[in-house]
C-alpha positions as CSV (number, residue, x, y, z in Angstrom):
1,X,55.9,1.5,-4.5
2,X,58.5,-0.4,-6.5
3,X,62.1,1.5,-6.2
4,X,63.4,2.7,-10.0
5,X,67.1,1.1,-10.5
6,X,68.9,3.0,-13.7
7,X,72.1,1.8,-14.7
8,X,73.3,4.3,-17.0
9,X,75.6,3.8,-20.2
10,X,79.2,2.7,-19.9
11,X,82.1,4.9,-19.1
12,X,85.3,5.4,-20.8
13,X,86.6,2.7,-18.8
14,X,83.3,0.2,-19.5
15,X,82.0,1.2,-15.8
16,X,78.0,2.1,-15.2
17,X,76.6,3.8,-12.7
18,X,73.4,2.5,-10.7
19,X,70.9,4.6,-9.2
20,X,68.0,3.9,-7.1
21,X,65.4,6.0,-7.3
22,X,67.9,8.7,-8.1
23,X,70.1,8.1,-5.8
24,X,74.0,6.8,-6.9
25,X,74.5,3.6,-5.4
26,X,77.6,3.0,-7.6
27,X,79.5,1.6,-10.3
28,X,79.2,-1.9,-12.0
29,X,81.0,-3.5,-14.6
30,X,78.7,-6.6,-14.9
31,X,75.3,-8.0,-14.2
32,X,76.3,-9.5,-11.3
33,X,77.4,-6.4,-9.7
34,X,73.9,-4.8,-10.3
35,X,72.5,-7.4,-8.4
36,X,74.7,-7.3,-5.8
37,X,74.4,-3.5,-5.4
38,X,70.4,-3.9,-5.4
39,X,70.6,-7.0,-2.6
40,X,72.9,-4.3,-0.4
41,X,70.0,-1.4,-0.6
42,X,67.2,-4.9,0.8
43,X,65.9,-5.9,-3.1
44,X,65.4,-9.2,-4.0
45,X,67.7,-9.5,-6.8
46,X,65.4,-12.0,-8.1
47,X,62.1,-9.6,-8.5
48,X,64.9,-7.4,-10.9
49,X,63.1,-7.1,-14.0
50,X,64.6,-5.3,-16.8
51,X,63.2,-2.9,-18.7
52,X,64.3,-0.5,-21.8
């Protein structure tokens, strides 16, 4: 089964957090942060596909 990655709305300070499957993984500030944080949990950043 494909993991669910959220990255909720920005912050006060512009920060989002990122969950997999419900679980916090932490807080971004860019794209490239997502991806990072999704290649540290074993995803292939490139299979990321976003969604709305």
């Amino acid at each position: 089964m494909t993991p669910k990655i959220v990255v909720c709305p920005p912050d006060t300070e512009g920060g989002r957090c990122v969950r997999v499957d419900g679980k916090i993984l932490g807080r971004t500030f860019n794209a490239y942060d997502v991806l990072e944080l999704a290649q540290g949990v074993g995803l292939d950043p490139r299979k990321c596909v976003p969604r709305r």
